[in-house]
N, C-alpha and C positions, 0 to 999 in steps of 0.2 A: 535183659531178655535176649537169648541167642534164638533160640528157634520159634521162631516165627510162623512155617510150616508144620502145626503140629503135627506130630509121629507120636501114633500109639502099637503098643504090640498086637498082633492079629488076635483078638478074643472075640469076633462073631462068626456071621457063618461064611465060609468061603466064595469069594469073589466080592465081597464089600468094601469100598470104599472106607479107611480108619483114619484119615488125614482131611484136614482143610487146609485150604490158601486163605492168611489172613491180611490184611493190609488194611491202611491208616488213611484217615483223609487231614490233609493242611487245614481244614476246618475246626480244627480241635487248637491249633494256636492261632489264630487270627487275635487280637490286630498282626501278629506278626509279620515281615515280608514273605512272599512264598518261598524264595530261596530258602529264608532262614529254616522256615517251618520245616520246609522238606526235608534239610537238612539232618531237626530232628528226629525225623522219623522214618531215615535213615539211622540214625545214630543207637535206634532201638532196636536195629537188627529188622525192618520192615523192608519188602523186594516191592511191593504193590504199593502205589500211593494215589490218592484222590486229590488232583489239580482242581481249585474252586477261583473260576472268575473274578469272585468276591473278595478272594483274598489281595492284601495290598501290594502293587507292585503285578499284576496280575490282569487284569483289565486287559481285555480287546483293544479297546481304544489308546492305550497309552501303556501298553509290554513295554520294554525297549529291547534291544536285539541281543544285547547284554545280558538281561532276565533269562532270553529263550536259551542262548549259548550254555549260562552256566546249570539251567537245567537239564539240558540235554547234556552234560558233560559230565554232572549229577548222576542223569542214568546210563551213561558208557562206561565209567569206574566202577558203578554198584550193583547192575545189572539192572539195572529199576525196571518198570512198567509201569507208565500212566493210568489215569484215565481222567478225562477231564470234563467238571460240573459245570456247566452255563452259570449265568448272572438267573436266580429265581425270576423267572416270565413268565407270563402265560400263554402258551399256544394255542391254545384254543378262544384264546379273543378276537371275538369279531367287528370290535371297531375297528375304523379305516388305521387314523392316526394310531394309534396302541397295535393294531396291526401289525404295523410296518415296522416299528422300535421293537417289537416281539421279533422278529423277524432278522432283522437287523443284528439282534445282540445273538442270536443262534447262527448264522452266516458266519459274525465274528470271532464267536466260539470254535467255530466249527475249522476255519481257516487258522484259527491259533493251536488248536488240537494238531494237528498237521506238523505247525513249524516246531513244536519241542519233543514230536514223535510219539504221540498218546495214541494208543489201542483202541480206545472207544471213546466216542462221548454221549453224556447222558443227556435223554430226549424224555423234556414231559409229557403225559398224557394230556395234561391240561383240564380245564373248567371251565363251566360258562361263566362271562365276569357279571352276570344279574340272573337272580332265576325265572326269568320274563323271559330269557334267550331258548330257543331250542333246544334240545339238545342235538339231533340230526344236525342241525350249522353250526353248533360248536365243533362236533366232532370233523365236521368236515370242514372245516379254519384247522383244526389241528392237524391233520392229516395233508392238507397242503402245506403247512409250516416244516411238518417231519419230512414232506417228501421235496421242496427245497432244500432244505440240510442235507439230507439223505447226497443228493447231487454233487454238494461241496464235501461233502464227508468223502466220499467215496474216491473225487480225485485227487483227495490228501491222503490217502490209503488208512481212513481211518473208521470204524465200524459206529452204529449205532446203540444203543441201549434205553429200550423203553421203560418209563421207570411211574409206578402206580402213584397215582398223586393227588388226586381228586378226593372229598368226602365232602359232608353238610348238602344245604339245599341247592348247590352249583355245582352236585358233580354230573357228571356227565357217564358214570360209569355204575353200574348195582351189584355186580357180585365179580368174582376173578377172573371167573370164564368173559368178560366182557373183553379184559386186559387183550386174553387170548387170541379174541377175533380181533381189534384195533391192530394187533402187530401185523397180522395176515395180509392188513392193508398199506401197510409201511413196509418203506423200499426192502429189495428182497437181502437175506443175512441182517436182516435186526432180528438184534435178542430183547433178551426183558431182562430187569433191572427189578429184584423185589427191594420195597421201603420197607422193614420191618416195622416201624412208627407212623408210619403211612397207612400201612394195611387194618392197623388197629385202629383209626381214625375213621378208616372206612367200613368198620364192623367185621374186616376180615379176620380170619384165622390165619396168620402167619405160615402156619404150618401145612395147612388146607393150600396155600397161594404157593409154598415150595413144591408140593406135590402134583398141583393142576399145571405149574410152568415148568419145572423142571427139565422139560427135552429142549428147550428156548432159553435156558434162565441162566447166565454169563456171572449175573453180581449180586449181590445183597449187601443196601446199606444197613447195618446194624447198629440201631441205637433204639432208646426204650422211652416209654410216657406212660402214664397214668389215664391214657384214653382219653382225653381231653384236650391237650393239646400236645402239638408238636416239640418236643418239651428238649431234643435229640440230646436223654439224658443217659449214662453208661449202663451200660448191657449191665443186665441184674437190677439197677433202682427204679423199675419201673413195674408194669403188667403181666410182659409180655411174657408166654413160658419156651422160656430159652431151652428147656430140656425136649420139649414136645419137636419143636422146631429143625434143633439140631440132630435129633435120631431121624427126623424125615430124609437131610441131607444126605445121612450119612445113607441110608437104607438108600435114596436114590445116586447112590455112589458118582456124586456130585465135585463135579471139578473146579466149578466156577469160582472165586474171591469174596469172601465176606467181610466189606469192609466199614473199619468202623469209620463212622461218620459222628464226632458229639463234639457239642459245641463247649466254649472255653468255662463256661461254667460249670461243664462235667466236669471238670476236673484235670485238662490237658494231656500230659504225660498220665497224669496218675490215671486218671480216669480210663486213658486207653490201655495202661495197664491191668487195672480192675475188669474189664470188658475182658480182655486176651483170657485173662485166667478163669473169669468165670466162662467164658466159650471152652476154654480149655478142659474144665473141669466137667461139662456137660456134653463134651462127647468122648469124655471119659465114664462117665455114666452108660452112653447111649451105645459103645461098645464091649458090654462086661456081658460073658456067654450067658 
């Protein structure tokens, strides 16, 4: 795979956008180390990649300076561009103890974003962790979490991304427009971060949540389910209509990164192969006169 940025020839109406920015997340070879991952996906012709705390060798608590150097060294030879995923937490937990460790692993994230020179890092909306909890003090646990980060983030010179995450009876969120107003209250320059497997989870329309964020909207992780669960299986094996989606972007001549994010069961390499082409092939669809 050379082009990565797909380029299509101008076949709709003049001033639209006919290109995405695609990029890979290290989540797709885990156990791997991150180095290695990354490695890969560079080696498939990817400029964007998605750093995940989770992955091995990667950890806050236990980087080594080693890990940071040869990633960063990573993106001076290849031009790369981070962005980097926290350890899954919950921010919107309002227990004391689970509080603080919530807390904790996004400070660390947020401080490790910094040292390997990532663009943004992803911030959850979060959920109540019982459905006895408010919602009003979840959301306001979470919103003091993001605007801590926000703080470390900023004097790492590194931006936020708020990313939809919530569904079932502990969300904290009921339609897209809620996403919208949450960000308004998060430190100023956060964007939004659509899940496309998230959004279905939460009954949303994918395409409906491009079009309501889009003057905000930086990323889109891309990966598919069968509505059920979080399944982060390759763009096409799932629900979700990859074609509806992708002509929104395009119609809102969209610049931001769709990247994909599936886990090693999709299929790895192959699987993020399968995703690129079928993206590919859908906004070749979405721009035929």
């Amino acid at each position: 795979m050379t082009a990565v940025r797909v380029e299509l020839p101008l076949a709709a109406e003049r001033g639209r956008n006919r290109s995405l920015i695609i990029g890979a997340s290290v989540l797709a070879f885990e156990p791997a180390n991150v180095v290695d991952a990354a490695r890969r996906i560079v080696g498939m012709g990817y400029k964007r990649i998605e750093l995940c705390c989770s992955t091995p060798g990667f950890d806050y608590r236990t980087v080594t300076e080693d890990t940071v150097g040869r990633l960063r060294a990573l993106a001076s030879e290849h031009d790369l561009k981070y962005t980097l995923h926290p350890h899954v937490v919950n921010t919107a937990d309002t227990r004391e103890t689970e509080g603080r460790e919530v807390l904790a692993h996004y400070v660390g994230a947020a401080r490790l974003a910094g040292r390997v020179g990532a663009e943004r890092i992803v911030v959850h909306g979060g959920n109540r962790h019982h459905p006895s909890v408010e919602r009003a003090r979840a959301m306001e646990r979470s919103l003091e979490v993001i605007a801590k980060v926000g703080e470390i983030a900023a004097a790492e010179g590194v931006g936020l991304m708020l990313e939809n995450t919530d569904w079932g009876d502990t969300r904290i969120m009921d339609t897209p427009v809620d996403l919208l107003a949450m960000r308004t209250q998060c430190p100023e320059g956060t964007k939004l971060l659509l899940d496309t497997g998230h959004s279905v989870l939460q009954g949303f329309d994918p395409a409906e949540c491009a079009r309501l964020w889009m003057p905000h909207l930086a990323e889109s992780h891309a990966h598919d389910n069968r509505g059920l669960d979080d399944e982060h299986l390759a763009v096409g094996d799932g629900a979700i209509d990859w074609d509806a989606l992708i002509a929104e972007l395009v119609k809102g001549n969209w610049l931001g990164v769709l990247m994909i994010e599936i886990i090693p069961e999709a299929g790895g390499a192959a699987g993020i192969k399968r995703s690129h082409e079928r993206i590919k092939s859908a906004l070749a669809r979405s721009t035929k006169p």
